[in-house]
C-alpha positions in Angstrom: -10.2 0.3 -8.2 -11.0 0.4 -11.5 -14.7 -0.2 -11.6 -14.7 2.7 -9.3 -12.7 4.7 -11.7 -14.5 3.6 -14.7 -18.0 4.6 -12.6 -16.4 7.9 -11.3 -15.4 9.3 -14.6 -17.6 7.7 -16.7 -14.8 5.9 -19.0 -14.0 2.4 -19.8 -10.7 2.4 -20.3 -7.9 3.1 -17.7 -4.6 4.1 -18.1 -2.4 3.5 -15.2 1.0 5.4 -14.3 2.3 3.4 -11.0 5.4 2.7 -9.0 6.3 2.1 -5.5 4.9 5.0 -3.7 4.0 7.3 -6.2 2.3 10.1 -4.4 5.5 11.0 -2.7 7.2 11.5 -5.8 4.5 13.6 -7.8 3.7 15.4 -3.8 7.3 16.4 -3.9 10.6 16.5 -5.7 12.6 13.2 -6.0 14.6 11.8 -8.7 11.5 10.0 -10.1 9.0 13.2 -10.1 9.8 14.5 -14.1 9.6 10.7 -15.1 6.2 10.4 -13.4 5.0 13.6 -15.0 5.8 13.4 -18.3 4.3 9.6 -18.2 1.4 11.3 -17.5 1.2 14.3 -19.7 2.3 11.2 -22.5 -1.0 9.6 -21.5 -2.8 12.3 -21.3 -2.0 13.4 -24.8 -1.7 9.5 -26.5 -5.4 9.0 -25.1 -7.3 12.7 -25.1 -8.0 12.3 -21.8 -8.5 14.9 -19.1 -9.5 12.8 -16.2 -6.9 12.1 -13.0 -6.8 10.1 -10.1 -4.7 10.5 -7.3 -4.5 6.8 -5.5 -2.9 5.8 -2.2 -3.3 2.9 0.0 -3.0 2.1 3.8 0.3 0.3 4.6 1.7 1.5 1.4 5.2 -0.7 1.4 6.5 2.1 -1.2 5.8 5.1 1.3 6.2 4.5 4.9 4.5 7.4 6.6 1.1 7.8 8.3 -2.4 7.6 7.0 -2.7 11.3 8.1 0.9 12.3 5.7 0.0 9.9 2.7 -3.6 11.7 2.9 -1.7 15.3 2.9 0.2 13.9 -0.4 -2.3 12.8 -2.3 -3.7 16.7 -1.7 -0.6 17.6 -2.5 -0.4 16.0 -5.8 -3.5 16.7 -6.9 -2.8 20.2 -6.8 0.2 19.8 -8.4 -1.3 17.6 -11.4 -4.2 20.3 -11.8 -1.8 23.0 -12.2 0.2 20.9 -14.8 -2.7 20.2 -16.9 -5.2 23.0 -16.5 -9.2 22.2 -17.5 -8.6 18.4 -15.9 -10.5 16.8 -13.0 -8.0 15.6 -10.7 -9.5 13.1 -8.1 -8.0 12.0 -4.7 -8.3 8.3 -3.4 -7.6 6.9 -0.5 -7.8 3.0 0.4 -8.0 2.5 4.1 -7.0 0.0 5.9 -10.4 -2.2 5.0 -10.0 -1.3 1.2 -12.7 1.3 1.0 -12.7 4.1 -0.9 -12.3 7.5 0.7 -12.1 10.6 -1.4 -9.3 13.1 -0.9 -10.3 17.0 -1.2 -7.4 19.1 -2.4 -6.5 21.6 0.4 
């Protein structure tokens, strides 16, 4: 995932924000969403950067649900993370179930 990344947005260097499921919490409102965000806006400031990607992965452990609702998430989030830092390209990822790379279009 990183080489893609590093391709994708032209960068070197990665920063990664991860825990167990992720998307559901930046998709929707839990009690790890304004940790998640503000690790990110702390990146995003530490680093300059204005690049984000939105990963998920089949048979995510951290986020039981379908393909078809982690797929909806990842939108979800991305749409969320582009309105919480305006003038960034946001990117959706999905790793299916052979580890290959599908984007994700914001709906």
């Amino acid at each position: 995932m990183s080489d893609y990344l590093s391709t994708a947005f032209g960068v070197r260097h990665l920063d990664t924000i991860t825990t167990a499921g992720l998307i559901r919490h930046v998709a929707a409102d839990t009690t790890q969403t304004a940790t998640l965000l503000a690790n990110v806006a702390a990146s995003m400031k530490a680093h300059g950067s204005n690049k984000i990607a939105v990963v998920a992965h089949h048979d995510c452990a951290g986020n039981p649900v379908s393909d078809r609702v982690q797929k909806q998430e990842v939108a979800t989030a991305m749409i969320r993370l582009a309105e919480t830092h305006p003038g960034s390209e946001v990117i959706g990822l999905w790793l299916n179930e052979q580890w290959i790379v599908e984007r994700i279009r914001a709906q």
